[in-house]
N, C-alpha and C positions, 0 to 999 in steps of 0.2 A: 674475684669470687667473694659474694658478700657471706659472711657469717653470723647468723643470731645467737648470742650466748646465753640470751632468756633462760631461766632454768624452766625446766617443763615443767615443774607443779603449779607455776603462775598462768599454766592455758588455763584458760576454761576447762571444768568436766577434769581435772588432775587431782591439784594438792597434795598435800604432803604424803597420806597412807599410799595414794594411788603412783606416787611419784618414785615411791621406792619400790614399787612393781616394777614400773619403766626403769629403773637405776638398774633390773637385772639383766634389762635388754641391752645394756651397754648405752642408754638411753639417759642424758642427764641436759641437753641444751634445745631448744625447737629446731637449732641447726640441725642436731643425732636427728630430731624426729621425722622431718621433713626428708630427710634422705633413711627413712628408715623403710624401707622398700618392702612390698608385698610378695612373699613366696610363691603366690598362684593369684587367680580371680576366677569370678562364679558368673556366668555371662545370664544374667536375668535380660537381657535388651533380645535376642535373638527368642523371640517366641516361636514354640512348633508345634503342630500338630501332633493328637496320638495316634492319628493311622501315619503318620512318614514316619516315626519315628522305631529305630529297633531296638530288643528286650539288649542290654547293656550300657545304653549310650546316657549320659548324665544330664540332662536337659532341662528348661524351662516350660511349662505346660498351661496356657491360658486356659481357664474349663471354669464348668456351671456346676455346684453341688447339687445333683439333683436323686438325695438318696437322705435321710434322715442320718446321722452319727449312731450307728448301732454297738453296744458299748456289753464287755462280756471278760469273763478272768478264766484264763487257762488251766483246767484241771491238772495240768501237769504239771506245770511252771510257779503258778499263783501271779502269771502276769498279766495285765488288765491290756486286754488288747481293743481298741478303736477300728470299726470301718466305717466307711462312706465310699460311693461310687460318685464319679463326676462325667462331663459330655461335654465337649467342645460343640457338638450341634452335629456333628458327623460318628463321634464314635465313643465311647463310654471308655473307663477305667476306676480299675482299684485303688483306695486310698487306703491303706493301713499303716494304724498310728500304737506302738506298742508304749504301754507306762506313760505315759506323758497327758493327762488330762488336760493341761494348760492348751495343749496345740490343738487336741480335739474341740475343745472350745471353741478356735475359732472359725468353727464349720459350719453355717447355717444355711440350710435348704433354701435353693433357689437363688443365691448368692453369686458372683463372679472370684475366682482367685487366681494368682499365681501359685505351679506347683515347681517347687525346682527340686530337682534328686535323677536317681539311676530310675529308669527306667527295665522291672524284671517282667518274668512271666513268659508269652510265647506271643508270636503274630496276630494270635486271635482271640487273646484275652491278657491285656496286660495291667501291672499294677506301678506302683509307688509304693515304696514301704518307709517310715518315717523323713519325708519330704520334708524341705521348708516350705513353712503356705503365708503369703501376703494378700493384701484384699489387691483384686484387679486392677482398681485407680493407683496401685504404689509406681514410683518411678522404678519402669523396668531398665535398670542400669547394668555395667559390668563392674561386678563388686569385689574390692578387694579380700583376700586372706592375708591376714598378717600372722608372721612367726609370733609366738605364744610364751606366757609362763602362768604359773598359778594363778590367779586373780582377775586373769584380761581375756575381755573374749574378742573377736574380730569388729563386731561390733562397738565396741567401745573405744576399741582403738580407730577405728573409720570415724566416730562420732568427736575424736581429739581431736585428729587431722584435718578433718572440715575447720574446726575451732581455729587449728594451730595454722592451717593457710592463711586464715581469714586476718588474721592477727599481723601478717609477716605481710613486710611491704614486699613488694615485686624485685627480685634478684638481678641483678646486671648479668648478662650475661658475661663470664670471662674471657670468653672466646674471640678473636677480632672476628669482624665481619665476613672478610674474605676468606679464614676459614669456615665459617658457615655455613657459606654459599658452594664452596666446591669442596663440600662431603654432602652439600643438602641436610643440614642438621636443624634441628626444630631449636627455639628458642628454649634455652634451659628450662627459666621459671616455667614455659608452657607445661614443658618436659618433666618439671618436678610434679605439677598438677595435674598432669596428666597421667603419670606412674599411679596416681592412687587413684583416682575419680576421672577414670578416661571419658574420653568423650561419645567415644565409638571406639570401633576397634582398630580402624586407620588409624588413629590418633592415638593409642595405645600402644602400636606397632613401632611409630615415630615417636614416642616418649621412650622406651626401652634402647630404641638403637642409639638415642642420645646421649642415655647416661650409661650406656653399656663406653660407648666411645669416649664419654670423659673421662673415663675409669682406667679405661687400656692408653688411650693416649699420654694420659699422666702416670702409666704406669712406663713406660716407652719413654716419656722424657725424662722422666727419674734414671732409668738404668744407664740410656744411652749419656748421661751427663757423667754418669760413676766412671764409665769407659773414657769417657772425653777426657773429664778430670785425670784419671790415673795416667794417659797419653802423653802429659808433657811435666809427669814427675821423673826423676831422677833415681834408681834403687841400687841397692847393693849388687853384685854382681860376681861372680864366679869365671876364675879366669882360666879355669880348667877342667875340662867333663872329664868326670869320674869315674862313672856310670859304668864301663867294660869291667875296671875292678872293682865294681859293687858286686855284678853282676858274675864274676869270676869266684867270689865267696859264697854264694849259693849254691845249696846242693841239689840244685835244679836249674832247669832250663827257662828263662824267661819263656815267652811267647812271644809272636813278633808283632801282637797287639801292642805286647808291655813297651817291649822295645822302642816301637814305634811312637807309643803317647810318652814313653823317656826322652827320647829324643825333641819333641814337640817342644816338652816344658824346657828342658837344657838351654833349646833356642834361647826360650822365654828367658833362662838367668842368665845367661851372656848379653843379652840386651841392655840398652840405659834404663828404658823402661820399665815401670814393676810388669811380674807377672799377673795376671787374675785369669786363671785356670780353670773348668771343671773338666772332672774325671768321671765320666759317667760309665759304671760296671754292671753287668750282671753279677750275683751273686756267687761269691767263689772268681771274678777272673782276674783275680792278683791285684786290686788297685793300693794293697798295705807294702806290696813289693814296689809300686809306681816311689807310691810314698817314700821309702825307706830309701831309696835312690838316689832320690832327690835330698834329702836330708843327709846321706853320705857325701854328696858331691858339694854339701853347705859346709859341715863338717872339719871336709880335708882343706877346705878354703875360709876354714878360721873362724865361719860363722854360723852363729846358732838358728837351731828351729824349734818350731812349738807345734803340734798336733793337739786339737783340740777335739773331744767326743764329748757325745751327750749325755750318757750317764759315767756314775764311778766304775759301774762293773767292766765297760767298754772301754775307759782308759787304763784301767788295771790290766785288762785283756793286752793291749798294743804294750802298754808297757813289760807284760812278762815275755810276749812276740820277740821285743827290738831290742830292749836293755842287754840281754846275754849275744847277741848277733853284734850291737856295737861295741861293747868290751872287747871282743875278738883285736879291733883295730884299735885299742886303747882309747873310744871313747866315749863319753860317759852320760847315762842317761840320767833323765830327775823323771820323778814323779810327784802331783802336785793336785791335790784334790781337796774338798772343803772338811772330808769324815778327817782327813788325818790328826793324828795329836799335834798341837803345839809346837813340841822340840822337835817330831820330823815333818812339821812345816817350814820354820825355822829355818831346818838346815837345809831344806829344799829350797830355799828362796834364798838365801846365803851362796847356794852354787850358781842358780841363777842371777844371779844380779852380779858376781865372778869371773862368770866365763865359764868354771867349768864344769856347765853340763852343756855341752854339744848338743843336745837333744834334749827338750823338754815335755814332759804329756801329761794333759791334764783336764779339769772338765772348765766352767767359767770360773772357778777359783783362780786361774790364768789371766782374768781380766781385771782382777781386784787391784785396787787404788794403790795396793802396797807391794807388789810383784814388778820388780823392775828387772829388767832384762840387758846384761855386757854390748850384744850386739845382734838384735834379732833381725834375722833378713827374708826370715821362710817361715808364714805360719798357712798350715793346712787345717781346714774343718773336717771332721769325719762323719759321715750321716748328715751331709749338707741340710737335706730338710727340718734337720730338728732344730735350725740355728736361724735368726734373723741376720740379715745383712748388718744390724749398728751389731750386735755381739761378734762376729769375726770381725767388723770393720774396729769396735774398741781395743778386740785382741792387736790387729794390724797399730794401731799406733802405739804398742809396746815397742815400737822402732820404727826406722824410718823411710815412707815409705818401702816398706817391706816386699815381698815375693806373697802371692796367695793361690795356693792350692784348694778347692773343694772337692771332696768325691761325693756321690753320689750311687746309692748300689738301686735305685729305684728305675728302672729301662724308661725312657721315654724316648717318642717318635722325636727324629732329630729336629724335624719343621721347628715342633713346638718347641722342643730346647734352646734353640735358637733367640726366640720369644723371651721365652720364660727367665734363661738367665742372660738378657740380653748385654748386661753389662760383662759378661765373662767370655774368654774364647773356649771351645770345646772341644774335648779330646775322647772316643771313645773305647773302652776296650772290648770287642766284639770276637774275643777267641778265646774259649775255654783254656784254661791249665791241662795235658792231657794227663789221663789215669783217674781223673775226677769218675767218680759213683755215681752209675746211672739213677734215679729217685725209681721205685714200682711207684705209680698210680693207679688208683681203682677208682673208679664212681660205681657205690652203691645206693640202696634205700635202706629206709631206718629197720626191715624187716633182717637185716645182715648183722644189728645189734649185738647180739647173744656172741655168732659167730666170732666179731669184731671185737668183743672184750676178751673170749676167750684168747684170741691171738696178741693180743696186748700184753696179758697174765702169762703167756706163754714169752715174748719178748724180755719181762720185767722179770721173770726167772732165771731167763738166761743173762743177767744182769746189766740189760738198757734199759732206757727208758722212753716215755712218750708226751707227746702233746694230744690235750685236745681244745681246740677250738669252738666256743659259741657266738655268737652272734651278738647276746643279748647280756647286759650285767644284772638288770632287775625281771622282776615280773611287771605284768601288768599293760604293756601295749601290747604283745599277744599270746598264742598258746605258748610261743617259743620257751624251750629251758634256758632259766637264763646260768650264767657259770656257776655261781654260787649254788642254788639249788639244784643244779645237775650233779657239780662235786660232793654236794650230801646223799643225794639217791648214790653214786657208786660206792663213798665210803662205806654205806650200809645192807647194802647189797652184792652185787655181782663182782664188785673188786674190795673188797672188803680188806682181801690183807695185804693189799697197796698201801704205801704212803703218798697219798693225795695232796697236793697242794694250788692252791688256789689264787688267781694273777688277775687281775682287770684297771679299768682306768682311773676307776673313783679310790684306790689307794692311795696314801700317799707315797711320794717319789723314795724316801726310805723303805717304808714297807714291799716295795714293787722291786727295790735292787737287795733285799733280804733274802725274797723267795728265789731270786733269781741265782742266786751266791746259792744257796741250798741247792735249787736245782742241778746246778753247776757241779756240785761239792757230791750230787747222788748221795743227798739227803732224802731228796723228793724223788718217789717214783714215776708219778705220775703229773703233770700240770696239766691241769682244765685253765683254760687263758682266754680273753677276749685276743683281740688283735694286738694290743701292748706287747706282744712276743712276737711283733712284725719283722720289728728290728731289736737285734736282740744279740745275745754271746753265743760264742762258740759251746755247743754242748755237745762235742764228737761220738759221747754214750748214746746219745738220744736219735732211737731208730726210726720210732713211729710218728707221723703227723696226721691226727684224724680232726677234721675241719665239718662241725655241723652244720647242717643247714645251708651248706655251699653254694648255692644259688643267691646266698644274699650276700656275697662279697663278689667284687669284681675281678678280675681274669690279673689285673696285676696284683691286687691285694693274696688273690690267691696264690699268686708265684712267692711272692716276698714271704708266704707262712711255711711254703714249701721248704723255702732255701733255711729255715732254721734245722733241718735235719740233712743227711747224707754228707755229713763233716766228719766223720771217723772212718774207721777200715769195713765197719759192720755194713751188710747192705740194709737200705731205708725202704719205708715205704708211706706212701702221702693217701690217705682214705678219703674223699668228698663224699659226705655222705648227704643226700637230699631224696625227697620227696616229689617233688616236683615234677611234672612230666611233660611238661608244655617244650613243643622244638626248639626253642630258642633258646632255654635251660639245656637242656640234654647238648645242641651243638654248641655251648657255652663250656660247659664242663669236659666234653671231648677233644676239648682243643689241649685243656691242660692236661688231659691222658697222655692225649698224642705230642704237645711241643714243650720241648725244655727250653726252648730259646726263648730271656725271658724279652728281648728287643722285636721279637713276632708276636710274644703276647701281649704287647703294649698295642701293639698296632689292631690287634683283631680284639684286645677291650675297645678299641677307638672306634671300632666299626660296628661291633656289636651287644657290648651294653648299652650304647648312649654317651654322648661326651657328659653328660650330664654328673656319671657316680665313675669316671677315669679318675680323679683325685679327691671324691667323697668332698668331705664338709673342711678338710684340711687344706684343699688347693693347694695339694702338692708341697704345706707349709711354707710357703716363700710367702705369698701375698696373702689376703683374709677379703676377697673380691666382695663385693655389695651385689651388685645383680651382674655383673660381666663373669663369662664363663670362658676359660681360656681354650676352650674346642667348640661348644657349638658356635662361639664367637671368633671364628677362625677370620670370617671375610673383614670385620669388623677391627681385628688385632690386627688385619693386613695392612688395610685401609689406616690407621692408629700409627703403626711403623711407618710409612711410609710418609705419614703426615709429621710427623715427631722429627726424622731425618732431616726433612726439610726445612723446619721451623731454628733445627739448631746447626744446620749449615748456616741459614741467613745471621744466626743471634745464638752464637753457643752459651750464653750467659743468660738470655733471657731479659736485657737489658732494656731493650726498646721498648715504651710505656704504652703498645697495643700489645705486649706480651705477659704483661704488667698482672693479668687474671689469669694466666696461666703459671705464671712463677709461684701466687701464693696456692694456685691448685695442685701443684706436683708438692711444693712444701706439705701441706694439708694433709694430704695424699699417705705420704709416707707417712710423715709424723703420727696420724691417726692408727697407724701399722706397728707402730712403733720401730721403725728404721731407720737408718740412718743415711743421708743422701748428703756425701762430700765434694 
């Protein structure tokens, strides 16, 4: 896979101002630019009539101005609104152009254009309301959209890219031939040139599946090599399950989930073999008691473990859980984060590097240069999503080859688990703890407001507290309240003598684990939060969870906001409040009335948002995909496994020099992720 390192300011149409625009897009080589792929396209090549066409559809419109620019300022508004009428030769339509005198310009009677936009109005009078218009002779092509930052419009990014092809000699493909040939794959470089400036739409179709499939198959040969690799390591090993007296010091009953996924890993440490585990939970089904299991049966067998989470509040949390549970059996837990002082860092890494903290927990302060470790054989991540593979794999070589745990409380369909963490085997816990609190759900509309605060205030007197949820952090892309300004309208009105406090993403990482400790502490009565409170601490006070605007989060986002409440003795309740009245909203939102099981609602977001927003713009946090989507690209990821297996049964190393462009594309790959592939 050939690579250009050209810095982008040296295209044509860059330079330096414009190049630090591009720097925002993650955008620094013609390599980044070249594979910096379009969000959507505008299909100007498919021209249509304005009698086929109906009042919604977003289309391309050949037509004749045959109406003079009649030009007029709204007495109500002061907006200077533009019409014209135009005729394909069969049927007329509205042209209005609101503010914008530049476009109405270029309208002159008797003229040909393209008109591209929605098409409103009814069967038998329709309009266009601010269309793009080109003169008739432009090339009616399908045009790219490219993702955006201040400075750049689509247009100028299309007019680099012409540049930045033009520039780049033609790419080898790294692919051997004969795979090629039997997936029928289009040649890369066509494939690259053809992602932005298709040809048509066949050739559009065969560029996307190309680099959809370079992307999955390199993501297939990366994992399944991680799994190859760990296969014929040697790890520490445990010569005795524990697990019945772990399990005996509980003043509960496992589950025969727990049970069952204890027993799986146990296999795993009696093996020569390291483990590499995930534990995939619904919220609440014991996978800290999986944990804690497993780190006893390390333990009584002389060897240490490390549990790694992704904030301080969340290692604090396990660590107040497990410290007093292991002193029980005399032994002895550390805690080990970056806020601590000095001298109880110090003495934290002093036991650690000893022996004698049996248990360790902590956040990536665990992976620092100066944290050595007696004899690690067991490290688990916790909130698997929030960790790359190199950061548990840096933790993993604090010993040797090690044991590795992941959990996971995000439900995903197994297929895709599979996939996704393909270098891991998988265990799940699919049975609730019983006596768990059933959540009340409601879907309201925003006409319930009044209601819905008074019962808050009524909650937050009897002294719990609440969530709510927005969508939005700022103003400005639409009417939406975003959190900030929602949290000031209630301080100064209807919840006024609440203690309010206020959580979203553009904090920073201190400030986001302050409010959270407040909250925690029933400091704050109230938190208005974006989704950053997806995953999140135990706050057993906190009854209410009210989620605006419900419709714009998906069926698992909305489970995983759920589960931050119904953790104490008080009964909870989860509010969805939207507006919305379209069918597919309404049986979206009654699914999380009606289902707690959050492993069916992974399945019925799969089916019924869209694979498109199942893992949002995070992908699930494991990968950061370019244009492959790991559900609507199911046939494609099949197709990808199935090719990857094959490739490293013949050559588990990738050594033979027709594989030679795929070694440095899986390195590439990852590296570009920033992950680690050993």
């Amino acid at each position: 896979m050939s690579v250009n390192n050209t810095k982008i300011q040296y295209i044509k149409g860059v330079g330096e101002k414009r190049a630090a625009l591009f720097a925002r897009l993650g955008i620094e080589t013609v390599d980044d630019f070249i594979r910096f792929y379009p969000r959507a396209y505008k299909d100007w090549s498919d021209i249509r009539s304005i009698g086929e066409v109906q009042p919604g559809e977003t289309v391309c419109i050949k037509a004749t101005c045959i109406q003079e620019v009649n030009a007029f300022t709204s007495p109500k508004s002061g907006v200077k609104i533009f019409s014209s009428r135009v005729s394909d030769n069969k049927n007329t339509m509205e042209i209005t152009i609101f503010n914008n005198p530049y476009a109405a310009a270029k309208l002159n009677f008797g003229e040909d254009y393209l008109f591209y936009g929605r098409v409103e109005g009814n069967l038998f009078e329709k309009k266009m309301v601010n269309p793009e218009i080109e003169p008739a002779l432009t090339d009616a092509a399908i045009k790219p959209i490219y993702p955006l930052t201040s400075g750049l419009t689509s247009n100028i990014v299309s007019k680099v890219m012409k540049n930045a092809l033009a520039a780049t000699e033609p790419i080898a493909d790294p692919f051997p031939q004969g795979l090629v040939d039997t997936y029928n794959l289009m040649d890369e470089w066509q494939a690259l040139q053809n992602i932005h400036f298709p040809a048509d739409k066949q050739a559009l179709e065969a560029a996307k599946r190309r680099l959809i499939f370079d992307e999955l198959l390199y993501l297939q040969l990366g994992l399944l090599s991680m799994k190859a690799h760990t296969a014929v390591l040697h790890s520490p090993k445990i010569q005795k399950d524990y697990s019945e007296e772990f399990a005996a010091m509980l003043p509960y009953r496992l589950t025969g989930a727990q049970e069952r996924v204890i027993a799986e890993a146990v296999a795993d440490l009696k093996a020569d073999t390291p483990m590499s585990r995930l534990v995939q939970g619904d919220v609440g089904s014991g996978k800290t008691a999986v944990a804690m299991s497993l780190m006893y049966s390390m333990a009584k067998s002389g060897m240490q473990s490390a549990l790694m989470a992704p904030t301080e509040i969340l290692a604090e949390q396990h660590f107040e859980s497990i410290r007093p549970f292991f002193a029980q059996a005399g032994l002895e837990t550390v805690l080990l984060t970056g806020s601590m002082g000095a001298a109880a860092k110090r003495k934290a890494k002093e036991k650690i590097a000893d022996g004698t903290a049996a248990v360790v927990i902590g956040t990536h302060a665990l992976i620092q240069g100066d944290v050595d470790f007696h004899n690690l054989a067991l490290v688990i991540a916790d909130e698997q999503h929030r960790f790359g593979v190199k950061q548990r794999t840096a933790l993993a070589k604090k010993g040797e080859n090690v044991n590795l745990l992941v959990m996971s409380a995000t439900p995903i369909p197994r297929t895709l688990a599979l996939f996704i963490y393909g270098e891991l085997d998988i265990s799940v816990l699919d049975e609730m703890p019983g006596g768990r609190q059933q959540i009340k759900t409601y879907v309201v509309n925003s006409s319930y407001h009044n209601r819905l605060y008074k019962f808050i205030q009524n909650e937050v007197n009897a002294g719990r507290q609440a969530y709510i949820v927005c969508p939005l952090v700022e103003e400005g892309e639409s009417e939406l309240l975003s959190a900030t300004a929602y949290a000031e309208i209630l301080k100064k009105t209807v919840l006024k003598p609440c203690r309010i406090g206020i959580l979203h993403g553009k904090m920073k990482g201190s400030e986001k684990e302050n409010i959270m400790r407040r909250f925690k502490a029933g400091e704050i009565d109230i938190l208005v939060a974006t989704t950053v409170v997806e995953v999140g601490i135990d706050v057993p006070n906190a009854t209410v969870m009210v989620i605006e605007n419900a419709e714009r989060f998906g069926l698992s986002a909305l489970h995983q906001l759920r589960g931050r409440i119904g953790r104490g003795k008080y009964q909870s309740y989860c509010i969805l409040v939207s507006d919305i009245e379209s069918e597919k909203s309404v049986q979206r939102l009654n699914v999380m009335k009606h289902t707690a099981d959050g492993f069916k609602i992974a399945d019925e977001d799969l089916k019924m948002r869209g694979p498109g927003d199942f893992f949002g713009e995070r992908q699930h946090g494991l990968i950061n995909l370019k244009i492959a989507n790991l559900l609507t690209d199911m046939e494609t990821l099949q197709e990808a496994g199935d090719a990857a297996r094959t490739i490293l049964a013949a050559d588990p190393l990738l050594q033979a020099q027709k594989y030679s462009g795929l070694k440095q594309g899986v390195d590439a790959f990852f590296q570009d992720r920033r992950l680690g592939v050993n």
